[in-house]
C-alpha positions as CSV (number, residue, x, y, z in Angstrom):
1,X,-120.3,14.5,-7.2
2,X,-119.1,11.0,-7.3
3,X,-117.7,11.3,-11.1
4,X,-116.0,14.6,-10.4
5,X,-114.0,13.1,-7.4
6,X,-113.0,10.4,-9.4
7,X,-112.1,12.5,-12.3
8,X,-110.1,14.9,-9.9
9,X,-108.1,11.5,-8.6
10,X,-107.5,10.2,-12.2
11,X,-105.7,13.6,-12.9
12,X,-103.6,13.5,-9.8
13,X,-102.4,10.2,-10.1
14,X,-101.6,11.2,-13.9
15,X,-99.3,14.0,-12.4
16,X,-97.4,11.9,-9.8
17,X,-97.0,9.1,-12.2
18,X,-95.5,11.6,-14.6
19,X,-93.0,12.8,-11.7
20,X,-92.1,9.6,-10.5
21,X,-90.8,9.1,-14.1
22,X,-88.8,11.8,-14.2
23,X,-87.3,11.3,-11.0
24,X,-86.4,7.8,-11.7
25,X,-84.5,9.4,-15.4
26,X,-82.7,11.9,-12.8
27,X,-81.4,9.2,-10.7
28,X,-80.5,6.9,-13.5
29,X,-78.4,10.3,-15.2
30,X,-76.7,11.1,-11.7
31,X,-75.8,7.5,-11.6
32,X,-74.3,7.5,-14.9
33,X,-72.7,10.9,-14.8
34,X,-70.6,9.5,-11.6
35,X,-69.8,6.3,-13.0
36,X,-68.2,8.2,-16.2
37,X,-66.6,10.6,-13.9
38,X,-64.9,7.7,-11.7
39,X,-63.9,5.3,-14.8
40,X,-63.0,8.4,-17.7
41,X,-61.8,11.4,-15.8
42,X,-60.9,10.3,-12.5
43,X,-58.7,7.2,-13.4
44,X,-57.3,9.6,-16.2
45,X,-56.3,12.1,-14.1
46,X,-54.9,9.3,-11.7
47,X,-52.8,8.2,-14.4
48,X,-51.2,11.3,-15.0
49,X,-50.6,11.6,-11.3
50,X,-46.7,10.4,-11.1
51,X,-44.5,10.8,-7.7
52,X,-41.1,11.2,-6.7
53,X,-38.4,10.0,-4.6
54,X,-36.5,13.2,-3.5
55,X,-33.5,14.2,-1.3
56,X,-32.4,17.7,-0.4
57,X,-29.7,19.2,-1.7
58,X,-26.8,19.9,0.7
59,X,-23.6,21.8,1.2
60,X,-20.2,20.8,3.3
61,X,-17.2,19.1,2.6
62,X,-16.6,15.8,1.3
63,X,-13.1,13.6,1.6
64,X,-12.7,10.8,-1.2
65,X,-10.9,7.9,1.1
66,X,-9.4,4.6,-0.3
67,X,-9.6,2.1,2.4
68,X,-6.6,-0.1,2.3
69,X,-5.2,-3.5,5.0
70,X,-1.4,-4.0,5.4
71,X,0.8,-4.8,8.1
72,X,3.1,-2.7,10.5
73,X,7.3,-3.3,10.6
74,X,9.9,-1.7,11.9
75,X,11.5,1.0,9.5
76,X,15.1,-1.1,10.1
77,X,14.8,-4.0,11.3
78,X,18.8,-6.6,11.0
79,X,18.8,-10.3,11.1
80,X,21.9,-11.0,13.0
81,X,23.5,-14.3,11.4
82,X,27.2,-17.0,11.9
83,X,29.2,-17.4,9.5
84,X,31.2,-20.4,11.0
85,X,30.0,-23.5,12.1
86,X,29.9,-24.6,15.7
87,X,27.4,-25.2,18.8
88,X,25.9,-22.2,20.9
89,X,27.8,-22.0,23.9
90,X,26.7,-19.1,25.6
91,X,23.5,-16.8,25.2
92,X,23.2,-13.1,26.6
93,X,20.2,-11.4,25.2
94,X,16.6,-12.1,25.3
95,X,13.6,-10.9,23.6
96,X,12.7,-7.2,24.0
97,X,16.5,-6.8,25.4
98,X,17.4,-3.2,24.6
99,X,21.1,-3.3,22.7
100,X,24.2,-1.4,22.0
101,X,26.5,-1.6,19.1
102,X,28.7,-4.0,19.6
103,X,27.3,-5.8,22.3
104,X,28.1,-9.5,23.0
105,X,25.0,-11.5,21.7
106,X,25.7,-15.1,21.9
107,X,29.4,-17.4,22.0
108,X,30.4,-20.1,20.0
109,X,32.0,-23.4,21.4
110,X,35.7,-22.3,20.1
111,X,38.1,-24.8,20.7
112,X,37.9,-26.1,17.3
113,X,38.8,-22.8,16.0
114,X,41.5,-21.7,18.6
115,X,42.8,-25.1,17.5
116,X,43.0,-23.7,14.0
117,X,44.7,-20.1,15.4
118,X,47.4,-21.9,17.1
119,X,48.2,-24.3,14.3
120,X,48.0,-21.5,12.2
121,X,50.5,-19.2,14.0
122,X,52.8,-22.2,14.6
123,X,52.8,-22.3,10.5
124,X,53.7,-18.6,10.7
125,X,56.2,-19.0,13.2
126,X,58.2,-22.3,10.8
127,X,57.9,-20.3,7.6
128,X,59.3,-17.0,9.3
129,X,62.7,-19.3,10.2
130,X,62.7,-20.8,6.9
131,X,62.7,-17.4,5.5
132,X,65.7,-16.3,7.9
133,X,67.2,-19.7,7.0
134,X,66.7,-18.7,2.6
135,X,68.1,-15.2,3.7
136,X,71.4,-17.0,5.3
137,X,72.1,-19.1,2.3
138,X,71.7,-16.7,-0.3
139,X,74.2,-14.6,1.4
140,X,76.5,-17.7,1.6
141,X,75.9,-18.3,-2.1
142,X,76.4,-15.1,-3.3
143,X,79.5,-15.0,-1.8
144,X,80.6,-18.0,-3.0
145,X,79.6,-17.1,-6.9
146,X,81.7,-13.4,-6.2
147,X,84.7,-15.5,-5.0
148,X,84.5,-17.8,-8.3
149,X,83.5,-15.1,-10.6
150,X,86.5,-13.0,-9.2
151,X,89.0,-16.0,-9.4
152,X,88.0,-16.5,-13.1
153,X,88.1,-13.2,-14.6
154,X,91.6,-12.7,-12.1
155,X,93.4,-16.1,-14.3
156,X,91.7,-14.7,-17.7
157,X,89.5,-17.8,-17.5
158,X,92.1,-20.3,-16.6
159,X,90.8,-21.2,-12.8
160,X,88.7,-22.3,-11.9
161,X,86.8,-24.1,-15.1
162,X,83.9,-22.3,-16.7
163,X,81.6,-25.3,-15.3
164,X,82.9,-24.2,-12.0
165,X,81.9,-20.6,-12.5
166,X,78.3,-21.9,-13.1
167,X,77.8,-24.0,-11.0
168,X,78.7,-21.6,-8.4
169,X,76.0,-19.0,-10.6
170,X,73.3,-21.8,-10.5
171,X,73.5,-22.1,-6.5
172,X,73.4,-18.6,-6.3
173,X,70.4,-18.0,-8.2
174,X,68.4,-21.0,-6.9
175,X,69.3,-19.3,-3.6
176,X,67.1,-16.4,-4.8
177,X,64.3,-18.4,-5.8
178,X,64.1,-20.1,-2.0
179,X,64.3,-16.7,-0.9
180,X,61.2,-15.5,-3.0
181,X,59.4,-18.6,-1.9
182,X,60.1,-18.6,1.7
183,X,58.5,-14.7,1.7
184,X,55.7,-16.2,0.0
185,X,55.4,-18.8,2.6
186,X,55.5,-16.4,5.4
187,X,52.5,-14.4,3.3
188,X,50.4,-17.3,2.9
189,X,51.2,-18.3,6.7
190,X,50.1,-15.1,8.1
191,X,47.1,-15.3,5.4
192,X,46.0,-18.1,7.1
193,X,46.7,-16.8,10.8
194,X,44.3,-14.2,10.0
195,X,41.8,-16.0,8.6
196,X,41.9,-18.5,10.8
197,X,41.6,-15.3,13.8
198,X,38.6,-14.1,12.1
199,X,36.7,-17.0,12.2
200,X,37.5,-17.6,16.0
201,X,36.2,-13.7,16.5
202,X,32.9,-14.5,13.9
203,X,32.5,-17.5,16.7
204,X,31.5,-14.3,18.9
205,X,27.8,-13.2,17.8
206,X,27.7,-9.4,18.0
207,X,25.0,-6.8,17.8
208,X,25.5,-4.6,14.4
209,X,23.3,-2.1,15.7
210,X,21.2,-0.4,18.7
211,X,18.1,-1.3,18.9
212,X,15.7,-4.1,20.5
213,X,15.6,-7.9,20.3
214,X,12.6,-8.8,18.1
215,X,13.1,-12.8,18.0
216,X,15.7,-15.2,18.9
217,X,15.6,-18.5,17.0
218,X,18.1,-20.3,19.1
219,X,19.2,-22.2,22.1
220,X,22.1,-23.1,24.1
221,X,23.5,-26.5,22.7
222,X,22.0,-26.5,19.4
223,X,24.2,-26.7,16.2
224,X,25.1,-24.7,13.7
225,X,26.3,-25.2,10.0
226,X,26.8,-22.5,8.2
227,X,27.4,-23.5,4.0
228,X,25.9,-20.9,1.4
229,X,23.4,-19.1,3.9
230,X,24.7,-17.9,7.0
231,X,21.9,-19.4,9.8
232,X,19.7,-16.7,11.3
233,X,20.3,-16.3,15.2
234,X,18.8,-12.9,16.5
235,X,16.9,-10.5,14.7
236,X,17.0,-6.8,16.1
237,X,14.9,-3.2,15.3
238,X,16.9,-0.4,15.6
239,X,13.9,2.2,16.5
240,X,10.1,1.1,17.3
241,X,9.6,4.7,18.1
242,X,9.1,5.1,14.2
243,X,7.4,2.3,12.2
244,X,6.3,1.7,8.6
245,X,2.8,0.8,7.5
246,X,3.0,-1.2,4.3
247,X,-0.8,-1.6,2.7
248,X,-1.8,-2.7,-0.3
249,X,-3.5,-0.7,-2.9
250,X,-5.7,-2.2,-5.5
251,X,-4.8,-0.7,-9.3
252,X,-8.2,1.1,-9.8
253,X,-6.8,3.4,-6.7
254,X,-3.0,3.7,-7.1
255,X,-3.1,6.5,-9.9
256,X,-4.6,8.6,-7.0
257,X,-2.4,7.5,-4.7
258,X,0.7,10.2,-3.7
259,X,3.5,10.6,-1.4
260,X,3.1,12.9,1.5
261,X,-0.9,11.8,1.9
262,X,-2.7,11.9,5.1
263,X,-3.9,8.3,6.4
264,X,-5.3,7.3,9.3
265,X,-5.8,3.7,10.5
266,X,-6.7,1.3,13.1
267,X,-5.7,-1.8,15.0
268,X,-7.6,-4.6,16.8
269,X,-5.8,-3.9,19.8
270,X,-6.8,-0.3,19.9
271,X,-10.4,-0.2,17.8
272,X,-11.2,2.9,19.2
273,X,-8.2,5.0,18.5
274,X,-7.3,6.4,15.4
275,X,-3.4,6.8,14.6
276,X,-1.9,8.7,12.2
277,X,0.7,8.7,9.2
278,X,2.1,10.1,5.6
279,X,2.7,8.1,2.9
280,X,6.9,7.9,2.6
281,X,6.5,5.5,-0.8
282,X,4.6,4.1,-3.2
283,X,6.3,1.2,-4.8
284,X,6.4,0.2,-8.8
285,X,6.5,-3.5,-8.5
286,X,3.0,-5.2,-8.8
287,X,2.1,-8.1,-6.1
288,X,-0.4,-10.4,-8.0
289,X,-2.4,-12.7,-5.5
290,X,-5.3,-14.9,-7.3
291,X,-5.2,-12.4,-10.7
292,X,-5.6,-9.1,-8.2
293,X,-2.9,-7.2,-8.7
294,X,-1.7,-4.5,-5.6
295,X,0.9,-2.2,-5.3
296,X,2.7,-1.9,-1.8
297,X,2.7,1.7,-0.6
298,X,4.6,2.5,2.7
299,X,3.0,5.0,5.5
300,X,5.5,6.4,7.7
301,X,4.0,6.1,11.2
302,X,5.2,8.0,14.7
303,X,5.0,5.1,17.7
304,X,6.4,7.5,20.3
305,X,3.9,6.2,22.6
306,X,4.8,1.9,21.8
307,X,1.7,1.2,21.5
308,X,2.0,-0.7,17.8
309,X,4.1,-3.4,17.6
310,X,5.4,-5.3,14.4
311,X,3.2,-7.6,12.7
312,X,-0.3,-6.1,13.6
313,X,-2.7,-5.5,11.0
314,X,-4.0,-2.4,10.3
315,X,-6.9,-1.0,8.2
316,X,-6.3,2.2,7.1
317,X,-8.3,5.4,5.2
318,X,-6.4,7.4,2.5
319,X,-7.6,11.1,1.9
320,X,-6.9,11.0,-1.7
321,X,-9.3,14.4,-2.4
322,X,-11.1,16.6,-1.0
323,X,-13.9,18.9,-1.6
324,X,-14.6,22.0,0.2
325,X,-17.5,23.9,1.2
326,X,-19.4,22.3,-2.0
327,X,-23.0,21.7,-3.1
328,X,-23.4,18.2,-2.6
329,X,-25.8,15.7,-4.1
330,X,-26.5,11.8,-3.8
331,X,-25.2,9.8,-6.5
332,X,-28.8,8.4,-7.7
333,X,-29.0,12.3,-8.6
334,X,-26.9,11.3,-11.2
335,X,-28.5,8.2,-12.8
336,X,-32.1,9.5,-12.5
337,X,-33.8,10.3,-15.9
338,X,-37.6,10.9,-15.8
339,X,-40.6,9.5,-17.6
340,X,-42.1,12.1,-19.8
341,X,-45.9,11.9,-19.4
342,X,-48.8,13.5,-21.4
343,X,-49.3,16.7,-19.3
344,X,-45.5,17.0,-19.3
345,X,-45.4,17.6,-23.0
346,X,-45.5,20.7,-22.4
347,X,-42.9,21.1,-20.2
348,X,-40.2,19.5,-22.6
349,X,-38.6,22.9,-22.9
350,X,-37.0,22.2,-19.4
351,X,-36.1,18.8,-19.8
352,X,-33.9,19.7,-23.2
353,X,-32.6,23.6,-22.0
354,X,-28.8,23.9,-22.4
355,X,-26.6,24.3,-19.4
356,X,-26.1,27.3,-17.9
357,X,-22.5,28.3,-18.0
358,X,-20.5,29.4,-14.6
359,X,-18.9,33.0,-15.0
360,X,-15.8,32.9,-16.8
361,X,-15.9,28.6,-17.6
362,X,-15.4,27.9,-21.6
363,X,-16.9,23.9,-21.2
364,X,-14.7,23.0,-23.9
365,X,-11.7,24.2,-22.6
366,X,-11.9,24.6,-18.7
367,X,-13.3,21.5,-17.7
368,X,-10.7,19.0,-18.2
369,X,-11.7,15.8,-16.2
370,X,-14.6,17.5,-15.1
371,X,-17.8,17.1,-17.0
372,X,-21.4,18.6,-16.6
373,X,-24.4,16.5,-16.2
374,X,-27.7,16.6,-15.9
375,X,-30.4,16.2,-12.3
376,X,-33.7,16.8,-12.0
377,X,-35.4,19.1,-9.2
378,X,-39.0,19.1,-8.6
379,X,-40.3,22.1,-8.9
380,X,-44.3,22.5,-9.0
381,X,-44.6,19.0,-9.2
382,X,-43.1,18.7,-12.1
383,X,-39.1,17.4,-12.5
384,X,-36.9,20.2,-14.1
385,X,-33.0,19.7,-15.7
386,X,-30.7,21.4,-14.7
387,X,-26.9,21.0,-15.5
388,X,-24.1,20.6,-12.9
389,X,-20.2,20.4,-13.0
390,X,-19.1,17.2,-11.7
391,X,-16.2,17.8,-8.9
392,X,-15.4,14.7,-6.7
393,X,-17.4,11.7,-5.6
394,X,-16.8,9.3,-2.7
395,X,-19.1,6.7,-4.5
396,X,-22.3,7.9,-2.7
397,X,-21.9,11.6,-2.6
398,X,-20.8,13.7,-5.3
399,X,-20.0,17.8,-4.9
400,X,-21.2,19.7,-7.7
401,X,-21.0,23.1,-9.2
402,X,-23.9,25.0,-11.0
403,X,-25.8,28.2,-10.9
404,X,-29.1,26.9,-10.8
405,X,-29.0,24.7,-7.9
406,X,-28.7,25.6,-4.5
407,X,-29.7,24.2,-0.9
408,X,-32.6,22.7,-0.3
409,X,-33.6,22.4,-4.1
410,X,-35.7,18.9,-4.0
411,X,-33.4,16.6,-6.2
412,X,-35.5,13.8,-7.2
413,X,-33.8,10.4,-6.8
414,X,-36.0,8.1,-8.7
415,X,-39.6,7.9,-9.8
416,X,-42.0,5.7,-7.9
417,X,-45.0,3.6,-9.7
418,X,-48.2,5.7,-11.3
419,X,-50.7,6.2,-8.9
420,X,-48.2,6.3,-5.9
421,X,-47.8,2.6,-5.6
């Protein structure tokens, strides 16, 4: 009894040693299994996992804009100036005075040059009765040298003596010559009257045109000489109503730059209105400032309201293009090229298809500037070329052209790190 129990026991400890041992195999395959699944297959596949930055694509309109600083001035603007030299004696005007044409400005001190018009007309008045006194004495000659010439040719040159005869000629003809020379007297007198009269009236400043005292740069008392440049007094603006805008383009912008452009701008004083104006000009001549050159361009501007003034600053916007009602993409779009990875290979057929051409374009001929290039959509998780037509870019946004995009296609902007990092 006792040695078939112990037989019995012997048999099923053989039986649960035997299971115990496979079990322990089992585990240790299980283990194994999942440790080559996590470091082969797992990483593997995490390694052909790649992800994308992407943006939508959009439609609307887009406006190209050069953004240029200049300077407001009146569109005629006079600097009234003396020509004669003398002391302010009288001022009339102020800043912001309105004017007319011909209006009395300032006065000279003139007693200096009424001096000079009286002398001057006392001249005139001394070589008009030298001239009458000429005039008398070559009548008196002449008669004299007809009397001799008669009285000779009368004797048949007997009397009186030939010397006679001329000297009575000689007196005669010197006679003439006073004569001419007293009327050029009288000419240069009355030369000198006048000029003398204009300086006295230049000694009253006058307004030249109607418009608005901008500055004054002068004072009762102070001096005057005028040599080669006439010293500035007054200067006036005919018309604030309408002003010019002169910015500065930079030479990467002026070839898109054109007369009869749109531009809007600001001023400090008003930073939260927007005014308005055309472009009237663009100007040839280069301005070079520390090796960047500009060109001025001149925006007509309507000031109806006098709000701007001369000299404020301004920041203006050019609409140089516009696009619209156009597909529109980001600009890293454009620069994005992906990674081809192992279980893209076979996908390589999208990334290499030609472009797909717009009805009725010839590439080659049609296009001029504009060029087609490549972007990627994501599509299945997987990035697929497809060709646009370039239209205009603002240096951000771009409009495009193309048949196989349309809105809401993902664009992919840029690739991030494997494994999503």
């Amino acid at each position: 009894m006792d040695a078939n129990l112990q037989n019995e026991l012997k048999n099923y400890s053989n039986k649960n040693s035997k299971k115990k041992y496979f079990f322990i195999i089992f585990i240790i395959l299980l283990l194994g299994s999942a440790v080559y699944y996590y470091f082969f297959i797992s990483q593997a596949k995490k390694e052909d996992v790649v992800l994308y930055n992407t943006k939508k694509v959009t439609k609307g309109d887009l406006s190209v804009v050069v953004s240029a600083t200049g300077t407001l001035n009146p569109t005629n603007s006079v600097e009234i100036g003396v020509e004669v030299s003398g002391t302010i004696k009288e001022i009339y005007v102020d800043f912001n005075d309105e004017v007319e044409v011909g209006q009395l400005l300032a006065i000279l001190d003139t007693r200096k040059l009424q001096s000079e018009v009286d002398g001057q007309t006392a001249s005139l008045g001394i070589s008009k009765a030298n001239l009458k006194e000429s005039e008398v004495n070559l009548r008196n000659k002449k008669a004299v040298y007809d009397r001799t010439l008669k009285m000779y040719n009368s004797s048949g040159g007997k009397y009186p003596s030939i010397n006679e005869l001329d000297d009575a000629k000689f007196a005669y003809e010197s006679s003439v010559s006073s004569l001419e020379a007293s009327k050029a007297k009288v000419e240069q007198s009355s030369f000198s009257l006048n000029t003398a009269k204009q300086n006295l009236d230049k000694a009253y400043v006058k307004s030249s045109i109607k418009g608005i005292v901008l500055n004054r740069a002068v004072e009762v008392g102070q001096t005057l000489a005028a040599s080669m440049n006439a010293p500035k007094l007054f200067t006036l603006a005919k018309d604030l109503t309408q002003m010019d805008l002169i910015v500065s383009i930079d030479e990467s912008d002026v070839a898109d730059i054109k007369k009869d452009l749109d531009v809007t701008f600001t001023v400090d004083a008003y930073p939260n209105k927007n005014f308005k104006g055309k472009i009237k000009q663009v100007r040839l001549n280069p301005v070079t400032v520390n090796g960047v050159v500009t060109y001025e361009t001149v925006v007509g501007v309507n000031n109806e309201e006098l709000l701007l003034r001369p000299g404020m600053t301004a920041t203006a916007q050019i609409n140089t293009k516009q696009s619209l009602d156009k597909l529109m993409i980001p600009n890293g779009a454009l620069r994005f090229k992906p990674k081809v990875q192992s279980e893209q290979k076979a996908n390589t057929m999208n990334l290499v298809q030609p472009p797909r051409r717009l009805p009725g374009e010839n590439p080659s001929k049609d296009l001029g500037k504009k060029e087609f290039s490549p972007i990627f959509i994501l599509e299945n998780n997987q990035p697929k070329r497809v060709m646009v037509k370039v239209l205009e870019t603002d240096g951000k946004i771009t409009t495009v052209e193309s048949n196989d995009l349309k809105v809401d296609d993902e664009l992919i902007i840029s690739q991030k790190s494997d494994n999503g990092k």
